[in-house]
N, C-alpha and C positions, 0 to 999 in steps of 0.2 A: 423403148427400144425401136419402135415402128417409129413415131417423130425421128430419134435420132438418123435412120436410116435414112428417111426422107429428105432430112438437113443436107443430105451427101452426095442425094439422089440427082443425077445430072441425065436425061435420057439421050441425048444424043451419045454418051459415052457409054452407059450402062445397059441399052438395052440392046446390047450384041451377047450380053451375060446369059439371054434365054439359050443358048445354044450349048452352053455346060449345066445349065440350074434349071432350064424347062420353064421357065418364067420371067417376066419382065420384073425385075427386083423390085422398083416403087410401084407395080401392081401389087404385088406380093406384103409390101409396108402398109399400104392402105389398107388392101383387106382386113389382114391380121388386126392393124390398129382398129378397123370399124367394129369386127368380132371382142375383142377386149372394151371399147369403148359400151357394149351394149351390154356386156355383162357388169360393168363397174358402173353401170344405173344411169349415164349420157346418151341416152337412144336418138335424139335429133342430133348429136353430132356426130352419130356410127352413121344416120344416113348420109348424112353431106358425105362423111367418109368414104364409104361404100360407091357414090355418085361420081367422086373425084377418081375412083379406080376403074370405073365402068368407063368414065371418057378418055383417061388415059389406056387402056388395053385397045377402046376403040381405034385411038390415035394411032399405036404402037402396031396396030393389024396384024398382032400374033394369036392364033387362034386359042390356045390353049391358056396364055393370059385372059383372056375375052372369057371363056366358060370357067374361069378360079372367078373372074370378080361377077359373073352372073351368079355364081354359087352363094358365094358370101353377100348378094344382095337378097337372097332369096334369105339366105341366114338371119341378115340383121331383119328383116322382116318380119320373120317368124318368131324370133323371139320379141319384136314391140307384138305380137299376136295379131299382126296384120296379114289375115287369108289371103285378101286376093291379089294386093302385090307380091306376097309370098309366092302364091300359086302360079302368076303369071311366070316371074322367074325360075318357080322350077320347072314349069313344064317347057321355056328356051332355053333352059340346060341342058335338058330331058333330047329336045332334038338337036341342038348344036353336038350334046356327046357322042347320039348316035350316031350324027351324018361326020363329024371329025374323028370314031373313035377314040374315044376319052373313055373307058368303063368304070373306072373307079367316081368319077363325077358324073355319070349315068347312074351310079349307084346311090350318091346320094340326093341325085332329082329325084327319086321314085319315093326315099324314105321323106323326101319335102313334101312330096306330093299327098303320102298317104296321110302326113300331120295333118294337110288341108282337110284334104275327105272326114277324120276324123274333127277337126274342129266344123265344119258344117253336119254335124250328124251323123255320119255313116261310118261310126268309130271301129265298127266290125271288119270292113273293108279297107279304112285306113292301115287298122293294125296287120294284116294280111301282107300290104303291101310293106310296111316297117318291115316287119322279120323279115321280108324279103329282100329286102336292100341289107338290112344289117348282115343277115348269114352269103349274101355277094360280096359286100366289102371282106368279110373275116374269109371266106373260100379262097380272094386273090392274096391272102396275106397281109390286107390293110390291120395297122395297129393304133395307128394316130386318129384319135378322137374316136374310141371304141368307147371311150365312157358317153360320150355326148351321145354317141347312137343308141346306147340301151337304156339313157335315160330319158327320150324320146319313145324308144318305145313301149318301155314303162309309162309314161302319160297317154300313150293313146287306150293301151291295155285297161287303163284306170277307166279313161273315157266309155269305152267297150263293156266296162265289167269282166274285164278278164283275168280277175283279181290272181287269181293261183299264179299266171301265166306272169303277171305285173313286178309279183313280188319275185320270183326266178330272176327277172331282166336286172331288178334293182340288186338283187345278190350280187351275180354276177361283176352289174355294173360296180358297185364299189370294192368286188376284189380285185378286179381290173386295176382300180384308183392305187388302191395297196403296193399291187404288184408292178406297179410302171407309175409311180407316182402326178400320174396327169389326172389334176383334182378341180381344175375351171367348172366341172360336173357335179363335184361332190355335194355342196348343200344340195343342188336343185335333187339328188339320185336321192339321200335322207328326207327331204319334204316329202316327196311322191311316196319312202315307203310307207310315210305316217298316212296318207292317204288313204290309201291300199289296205292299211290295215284297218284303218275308218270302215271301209267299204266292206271288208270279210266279218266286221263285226267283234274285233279282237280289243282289248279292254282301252279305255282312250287316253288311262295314262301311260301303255308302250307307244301312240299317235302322237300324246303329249311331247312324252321326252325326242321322238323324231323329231320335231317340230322344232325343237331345243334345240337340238344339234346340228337344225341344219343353218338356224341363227349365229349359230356360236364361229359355225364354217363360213359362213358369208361374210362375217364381221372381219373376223382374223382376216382373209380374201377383202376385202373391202367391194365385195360382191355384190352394190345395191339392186342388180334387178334382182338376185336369188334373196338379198335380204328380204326385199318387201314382198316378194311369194311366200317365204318362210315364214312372217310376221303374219300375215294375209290367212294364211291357213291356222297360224295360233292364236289369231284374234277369234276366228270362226267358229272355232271351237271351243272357245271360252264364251263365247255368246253365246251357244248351243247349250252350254254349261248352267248359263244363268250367272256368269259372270265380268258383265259388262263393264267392271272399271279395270280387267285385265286385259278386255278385247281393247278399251280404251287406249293402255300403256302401252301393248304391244306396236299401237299403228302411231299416235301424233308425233312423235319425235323425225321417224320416216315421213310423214307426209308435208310436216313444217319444213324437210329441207329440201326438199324432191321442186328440181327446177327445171327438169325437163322431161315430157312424154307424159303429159298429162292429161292427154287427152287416149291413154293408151290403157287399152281393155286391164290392164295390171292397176295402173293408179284410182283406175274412174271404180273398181271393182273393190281397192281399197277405200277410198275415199267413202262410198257408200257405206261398206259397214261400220265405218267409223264413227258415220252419221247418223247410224241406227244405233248403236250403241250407246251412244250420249243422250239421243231420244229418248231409249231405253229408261235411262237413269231421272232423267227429266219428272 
């Protein structure tokens, strides 16, 4: 749908649309499209994407275009697991929202910000700042991508050890999925709760079958970055197991077809245990 839009996209004509829609429309197709592209497992081509939107809002000199596609570069960033280009764009979010009044994308520079803190260590302070962006977004009445935000902060709570707290978010977060059917979240929110329950110590085939299912959700989705997280974590734990020719199955099929972002903390993170595994066996 974002291609198609694009196909249509003429800016001399369309981008007088920000003044009913609040946004330059082919800013609007790019982003969306670089968000979709990095969840269906093409992360080098969500950046180009992401790149193409950032020069066009530049172009277009609407402000509030300009902080959607700083948002979603900080997006596609975070989820290839890259901190400090993440970082740097939320924190130009962070003050573009302030000094333009934007809060609702003030709110999610800050939940950007805290993933970062937590993927560099300071998972206790990250997570502080999550719930604190998620419960601003839900205060203003934001409802669009409420799964994405408590499956966020569900990962950092993991990160944290903040297990009781983790598994609440991921509740939450999939009855949200249920109740408003927006599921682009769902494997990743079923992976983390198998985690979480790894971490409380709860038996590893309820971990097991999360793992399953959040397989089963990515496939149907054709969701490869949440597939190879979901595999990644049930190979892990089949190796943990003592059974390395199902840590095996779960990863080579994923990683024989995987043609881009390979050099991205997800693939390099798969790839390794794959190659422990087979060692393993050796």
């Amino acid at each position: 749908h974002c291609d198609a839009g694009m196909a249509l996209y003429a800016p001399a004509r369309h981008h007088a649309h920000v003044a009913q829609y609040w946004m330059d429309p082919g800013v609007g197709c790019l982003c969306y499209g670089a968000w979709a592209l990095a969840c269906l497992g093409q992360p080098d081509r969500a950046v180009q994407r992401v790149a193409q939107a950032l020069a066009l809002a530049r172009e277009a000199g609407h402000d509030f275009s300009l902080a959607y596609a700083v948002f979603f570069a900080a997006v596609v960033h975070h989820l290839r697991r890259e901190a400090e280009p993440a970082r740097g764009h939320a924190q130009a979010l962070l003050d573009l929202s302030r000094d333009k009044g934007f809060p609702a994308l003030q709110a999610w520079a800050t939940l950007l910000l805290g993933c970062a803190l937590a993927h560099d260590g300071r998972a206790s302070e990250g997570s502080a700042l999550v719930r604190q962006a998620h419960h601003a977004t839900h205060a203003a009445g934001a409802r669009v991508s409420r799964s994405a935000s408590l499956a966020e902060l569900a990962s950092v709570c993991l990160r944290a050890g903040q297990t009781g707290q983790g598994l609440a978010a991921v509740d939450e977060g999939l009855a949200f999925v249920v109740h408003s059917d927006e599921r682009f979240y769902e494997a990743e929110l079923l992976r983390v709760r198998g985690e979480l329950r790894l971490q409380a110590g709860a038996p590893e085939a309820a971990a097991l079958d999360n793992f399953r299912q959040a397989l089963a959700v990515a496939r149907q989705q054709q969701g490869r970055l949440w597939e190879l997280r979901a595999a990644t974590s049930l190979a892990r734990l089949r190796q943990r197991q003592g059974q390395p020719a199902l840590a095996i199955s779960a990863l080579r099929e994923l990683l024989q077809v995987r043609t881009e972002g390979l050099q991205t903390p997800d693939v390099v993170e798969a790839r390794a245990l794959f190659d422990r595994a087979v060692g393993s066996q050796a």
